[in-house]
Structure formats: structure tokens, C-alpha cells
C-alpha positions as CSV (number, residue, x, y, z in Angstrom):
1,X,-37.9,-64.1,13.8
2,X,-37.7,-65.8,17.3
3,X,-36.0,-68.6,16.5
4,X,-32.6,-66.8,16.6
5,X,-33.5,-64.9,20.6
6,X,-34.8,-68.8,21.7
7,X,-31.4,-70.5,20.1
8,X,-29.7,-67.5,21.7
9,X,-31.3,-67.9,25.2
10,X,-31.0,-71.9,25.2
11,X,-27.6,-71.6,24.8
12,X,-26.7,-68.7,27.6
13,X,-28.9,-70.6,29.8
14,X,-26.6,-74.4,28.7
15,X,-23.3,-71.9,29.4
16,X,-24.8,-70.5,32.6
17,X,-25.7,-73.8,34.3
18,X,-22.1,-75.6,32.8
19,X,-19.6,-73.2,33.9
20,X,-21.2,-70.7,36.3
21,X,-23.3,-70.8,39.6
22,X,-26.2,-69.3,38.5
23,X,-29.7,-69.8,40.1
24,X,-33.1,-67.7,39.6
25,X,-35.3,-67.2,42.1
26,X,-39.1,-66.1,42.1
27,X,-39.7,-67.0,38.6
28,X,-43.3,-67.8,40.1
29,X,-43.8,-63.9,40.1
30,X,-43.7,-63.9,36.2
31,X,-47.1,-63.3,34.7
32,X,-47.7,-66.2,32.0
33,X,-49.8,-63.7,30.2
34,X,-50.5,-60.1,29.0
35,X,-48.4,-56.9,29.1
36,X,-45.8,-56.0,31.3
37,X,-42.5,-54.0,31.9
38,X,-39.5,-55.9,33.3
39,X,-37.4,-52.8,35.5
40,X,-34.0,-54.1,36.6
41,X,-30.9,-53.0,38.0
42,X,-27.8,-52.4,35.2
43,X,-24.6,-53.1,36.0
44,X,-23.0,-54.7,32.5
45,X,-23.8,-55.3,28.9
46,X,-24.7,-59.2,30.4
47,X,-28.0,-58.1,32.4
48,X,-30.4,-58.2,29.1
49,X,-29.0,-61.4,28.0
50,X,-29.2,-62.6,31.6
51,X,-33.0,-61.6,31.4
52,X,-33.8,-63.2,28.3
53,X,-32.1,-66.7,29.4
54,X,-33.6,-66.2,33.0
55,X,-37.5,-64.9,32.2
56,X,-40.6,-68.0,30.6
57,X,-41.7,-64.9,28.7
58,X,-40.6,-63.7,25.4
59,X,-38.7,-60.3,26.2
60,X,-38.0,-57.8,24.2
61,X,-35.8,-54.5,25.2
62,X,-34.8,-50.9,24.9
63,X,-31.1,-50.5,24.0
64,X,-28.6,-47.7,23.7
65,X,-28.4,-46.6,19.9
66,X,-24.7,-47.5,20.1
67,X,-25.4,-50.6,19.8
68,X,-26.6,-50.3,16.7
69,X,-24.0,-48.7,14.2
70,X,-23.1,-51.3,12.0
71,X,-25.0,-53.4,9.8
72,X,-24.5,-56.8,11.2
73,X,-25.3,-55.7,14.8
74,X,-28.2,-53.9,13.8
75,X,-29.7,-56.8,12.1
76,X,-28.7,-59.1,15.5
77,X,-29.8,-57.0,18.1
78,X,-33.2,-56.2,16.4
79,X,-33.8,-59.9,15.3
80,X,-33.2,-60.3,19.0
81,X,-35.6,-58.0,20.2
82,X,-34.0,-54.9,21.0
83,X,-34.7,-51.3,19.9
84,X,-32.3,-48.3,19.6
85,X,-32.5,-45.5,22.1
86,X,-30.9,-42.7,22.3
87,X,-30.3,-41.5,26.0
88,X,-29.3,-38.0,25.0
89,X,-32.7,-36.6,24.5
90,X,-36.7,-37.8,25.1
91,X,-36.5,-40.2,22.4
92,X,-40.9,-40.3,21.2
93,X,-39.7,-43.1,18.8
94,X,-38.3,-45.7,21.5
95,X,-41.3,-44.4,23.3
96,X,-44.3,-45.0,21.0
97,X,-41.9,-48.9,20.2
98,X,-42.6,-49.7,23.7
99,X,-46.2,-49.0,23.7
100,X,-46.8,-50.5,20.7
101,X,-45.0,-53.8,22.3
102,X,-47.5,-53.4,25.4
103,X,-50.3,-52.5,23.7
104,X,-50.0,-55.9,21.8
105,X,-49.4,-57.8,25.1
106,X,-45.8,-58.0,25.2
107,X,-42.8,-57.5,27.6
108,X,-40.7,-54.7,27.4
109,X,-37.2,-54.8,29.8
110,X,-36.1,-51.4,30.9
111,X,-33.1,-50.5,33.1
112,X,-34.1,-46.7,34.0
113,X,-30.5,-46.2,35.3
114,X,-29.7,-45.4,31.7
115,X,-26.5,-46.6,32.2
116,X,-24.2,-49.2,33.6
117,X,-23.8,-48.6,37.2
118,X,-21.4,-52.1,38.4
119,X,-21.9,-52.9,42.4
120,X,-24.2,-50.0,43.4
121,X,-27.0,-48.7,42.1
122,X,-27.4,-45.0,40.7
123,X,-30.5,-42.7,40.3
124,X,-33.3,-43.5,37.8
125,X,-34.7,-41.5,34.9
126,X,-38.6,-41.3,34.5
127,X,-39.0,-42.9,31.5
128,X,-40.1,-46.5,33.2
129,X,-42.8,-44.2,35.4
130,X,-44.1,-42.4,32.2
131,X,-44.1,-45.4,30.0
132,X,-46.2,-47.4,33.5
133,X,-48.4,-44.6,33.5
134,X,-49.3,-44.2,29.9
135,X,-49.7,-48.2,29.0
136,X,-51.3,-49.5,32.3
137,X,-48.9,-52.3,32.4
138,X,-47.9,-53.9,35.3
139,X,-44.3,-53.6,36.4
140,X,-42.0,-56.7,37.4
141,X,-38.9,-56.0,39.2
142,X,-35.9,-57.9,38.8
143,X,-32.3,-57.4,40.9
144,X,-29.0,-58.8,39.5
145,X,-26.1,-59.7,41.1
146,X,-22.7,-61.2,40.0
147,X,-22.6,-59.2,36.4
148,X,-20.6,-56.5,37.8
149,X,-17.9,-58.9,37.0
150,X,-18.6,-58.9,33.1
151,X,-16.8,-56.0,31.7
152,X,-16.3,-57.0,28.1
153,X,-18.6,-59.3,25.6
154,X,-16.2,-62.3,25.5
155,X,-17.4,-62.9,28.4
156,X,-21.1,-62.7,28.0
157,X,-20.6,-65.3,26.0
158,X,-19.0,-67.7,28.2
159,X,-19.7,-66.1,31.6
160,X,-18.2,-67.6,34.9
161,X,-19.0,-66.6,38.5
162,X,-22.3,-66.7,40.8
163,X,-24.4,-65.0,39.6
164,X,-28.4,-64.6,40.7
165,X,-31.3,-62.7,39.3
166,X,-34.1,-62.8,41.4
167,X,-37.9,-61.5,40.7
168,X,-40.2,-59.7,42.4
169,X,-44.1,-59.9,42.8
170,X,-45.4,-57.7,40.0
171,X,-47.4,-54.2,40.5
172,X,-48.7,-51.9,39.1
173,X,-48.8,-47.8,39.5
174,X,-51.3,-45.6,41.2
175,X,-53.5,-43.6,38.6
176,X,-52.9,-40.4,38.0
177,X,-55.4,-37.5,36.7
178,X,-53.7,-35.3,34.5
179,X,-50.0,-34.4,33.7
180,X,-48.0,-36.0,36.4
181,X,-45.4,-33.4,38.0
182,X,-41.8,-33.9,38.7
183,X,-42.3,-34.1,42.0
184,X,-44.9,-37.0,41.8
185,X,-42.7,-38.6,38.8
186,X,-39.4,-38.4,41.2
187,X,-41.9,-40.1,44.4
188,X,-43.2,-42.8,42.1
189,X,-39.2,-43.5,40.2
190,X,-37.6,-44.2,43.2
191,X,-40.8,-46.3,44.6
192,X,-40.2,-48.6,41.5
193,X,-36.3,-48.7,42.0
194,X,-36.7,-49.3,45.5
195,X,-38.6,-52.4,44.3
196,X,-35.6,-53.4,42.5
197,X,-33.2,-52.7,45.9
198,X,-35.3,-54.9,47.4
199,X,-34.1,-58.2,45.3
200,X,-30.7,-56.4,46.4
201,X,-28.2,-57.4,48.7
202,X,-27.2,-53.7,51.1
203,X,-24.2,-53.5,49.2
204,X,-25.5,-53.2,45.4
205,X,-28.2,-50.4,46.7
206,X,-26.6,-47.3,46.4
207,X,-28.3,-44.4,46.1
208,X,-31.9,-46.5,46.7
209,X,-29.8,-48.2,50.0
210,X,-30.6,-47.4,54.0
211,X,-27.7,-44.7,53.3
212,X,-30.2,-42.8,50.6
213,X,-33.3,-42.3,52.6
């Protein structure tokens, strides 16, 4: 089942390094073991291939249901590694996925935007927070830049353009006793996405940039 997501990565990666100026930086940061959740910025449908070609670890990755509507889709995003979510509602079934993933020592991306947000970043949802809270897994962040540019799937396929995705040092969240509140899920969102900023040029900050404090 992994042979298609490694033929799939090889070749990005071949594409990547032939007709683009693409670098990663801070692949050090990557834990060569155990669970953890990868949180990165989301600016086209490009990132989670850009992860997969860019991480040592075998990811796998939450994914709008959309995605999934017809058969032969369904069958390639899934063999790939990706499950459907649906961002209308709390969706348990994505949710329990995920854990079960963690709980067997795997790595989960997540992009808590929830959507794309090309060239500047927009609020986050909880669900990386809850999902860090409830599995104990460390979180890795990872900024992306140069995707922005990718606004249809030809061009995943043969991308051109600079593009960089650099990784952060891994970390994990503070315990918490209890049901967490909104208040202390908003605090701990935005310290995760700030993480994220971080990897960030000014410009691709947005709401987590020195104009949203």
C-alpha cells in the first residue's frame, strides 16, 4: 500500500529539483521515530504533496471530503494516505482516524486553517490543539512558501517557481486537567500557529504577523 505514496513522492521530489528551485530546510528537526502531528500553513492543493516529497517520515493526512467523490480518487487519495474530512461539522470519525494513526506511532499532517489561505495566513480551528491534547503527540511545525502560486493540479504535477518548506524544532503541549475551555483552546491554537509564522517570511503571517498581536 506504500509503494504507490513512495513512487508518488520520488517523482515530485525528481520534478521539484529538475524544474523548480526548491530547497528544505531543518529536516534535522524531523523525529526518526514515534508519533507526531505535522501543522503547516495552507495556501494550495500542492502543500500536502509538498510535505510528503519534503518529510524522511511516512506521512499520512486529513483531507477535505471533496476530495473524495468519485471512485478513482477515492481509491488514490486513500492509497496515498489521506482521509476524508468534512469541515462543516466536528467530524468524531476523522478524529478517532487520526488517533488511531498516533496511537500506532504514525504521522498525521494537519493544516488547522481549514482551508486554503494563498500569501497570508488566516485563523486556526482547534482541532490540531484537541487532537495534541488527547494523543500526547508531539507537534512539528512546518511553513511553506512559493505554493501560493499553484492554483490548479496541472501544476502540482509539474510545479515551477522557488519554492521552500522549512521545519521547525518539534514540541509538545502543556497538560491540561480536565475539559480544556475556549479560552485556553484559543491561547494554545494560536501558540501552535505562531510556531508555523515563525518558518514565515512577515509577509505570509497574516492574522499570526506583528500586525495580529
Amino acid at each position: 500500500m506504500d509503494t504507490l505514496y513512495h513512487v508518488c513522492n520520488f517523482l515530485q521530489r525528481i520534478t521539484l529539483r529538475t524544474f523548480a528551485d526548491y530547497a528544505v530546510e531543518g529536516a534535522e528537526h524531523v523525529p526518526s521515530m514515534g508519533s507526531l502531528i505535522v501543522v503547516a500553513n495552507h495556501q494550495s492543493n500542492m502543500d500536502p504533496p509538498m510535505i510528503g516529497a519534503s518529510l524522511p517520515r511516512r506521512v499520512r493526512f486529513l483531507a477535505k471530503d471533496g476530495l473524495f467523490r468519485n471512485a478513482v480518487a477515492r481509491w488514490f487519495f486513500t492509497t496515498y494516505g489521506a482521509f476524508p474530512l468534512d469541515r462543516t461539522r466536528v467530524d468524531a470519525q476523522a478524529f478517532r482516524w487520526a488517533l488511531d494513526q498516533l496511537d500506532r506511532g504514525g504521522v498525521v499532517t494537519m493544516f488547522p486553517e481549514g482551508t486554503r489561505s494563498p500569501g497570508a495566513m488566516r485563523k486556526a480551528h482547534h482541532g490540531v490543539v484537541r487532537l495534541a491534547l488527547r494523543s500526547h503527540a508531539p507537534l512539528l511545525p512546518v511553513g511553506i512558501t512559493g505554493t501560493e502560486r499553484i492554483r490548479h493540479w496541472s501544476r502540482v504535477v509539474n510545479p515551477t517557481g522557488r519554492f521552500r518548506v522549512r521545519i521547525g524544532p518539534a514540541f509538545t503541549l502543556p497538560t491540561i486537567d480536565g475539559r480544556p475551555s475556549s479560552e485556553a483552546l484559543d491561547s494554545m491554537t494560536d501558540m501552535v500557529m505562531r510556531r508555523v509564522a515563525n518558518l514565515l517570511p512577515e509577509g505570509y503571517r497574516g492574522v499570526y504577523g506583528a500586525s495580529g498581536h
